[in-house]
C-alpha positions, 0 to 999 in steps of 0.5 A: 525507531521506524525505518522503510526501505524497498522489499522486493521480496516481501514473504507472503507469510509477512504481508498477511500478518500486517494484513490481518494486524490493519484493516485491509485483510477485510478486503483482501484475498487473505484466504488465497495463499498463491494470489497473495505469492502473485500480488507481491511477485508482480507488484513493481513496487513494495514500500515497507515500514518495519519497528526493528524486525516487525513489519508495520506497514507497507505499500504496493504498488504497480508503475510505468516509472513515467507516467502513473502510479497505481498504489493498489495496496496501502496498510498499517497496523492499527496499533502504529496507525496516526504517526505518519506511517502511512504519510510517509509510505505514500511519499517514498512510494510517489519518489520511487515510482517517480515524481513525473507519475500521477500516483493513483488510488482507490480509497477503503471505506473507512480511509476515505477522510485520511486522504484529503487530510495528506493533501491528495485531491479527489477524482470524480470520474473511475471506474472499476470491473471487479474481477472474478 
């Protein structure tokens, strides 16, 4: 039985594993132990899917609590992927950002089908500046 809940503190140690166990490590600063301590630290939101004790998915994100909600990381593991997980990680991190916010994201590469299929609607018009 799955179970999610708010994991403010979320070990780094954690997050990495699930990482490298879905497809997001590709695109991650797996390699860089303190930005995934900053990441986490600073993140207002941390959503998580756990199988007993394992972690198996998780979302972060970053929120006014008003207006907009940015998930800026969502990840499963490839073995749990296709039950809903992710479904559910977007809908309780939505609730806990709260429901007035437009919740935002950018989508992977290989993600960008699954979206529209949960029934969230393409923006036409972001941009980006990749950092440093």
């Amino acid at each position: 039985m799955l179970s999610y809940q708010l994991e403010p503190d979320l070990t780094a140690a954690e997050f990495l594993d699930l990482l490298h166990r879905s497809t997001l490590a590709e695109r991650r600063p797996v390699d860089d132990p303190d930005r995934i301590e900053g990441m986490l630290r600073h993140a207002d939101l941390i959503v998580t899917a756990r199988d007993g004790e394992l972690l198996v998915g998780i979302s972060r994100a970053v929120t006014d609590y008003n207006y907009c909600t940015y998930l800026s990381d969502l990840a499963v593991d490839v073995a749990y992927q296709r039950q809903g997980i992710g479904k559910q990680l977007i809908r309780r991190t939505h609730e806990a950002g709260g429901l007035k916010t437009t919740l935002i994201l950018l989508s992977a590469p290989k993600a960008v089908e699954y979206y529209p299929h949960i029934g969230m609607t393409q923006h036409p018009s972001c941009w980006i500046q990749r950092g440093a």
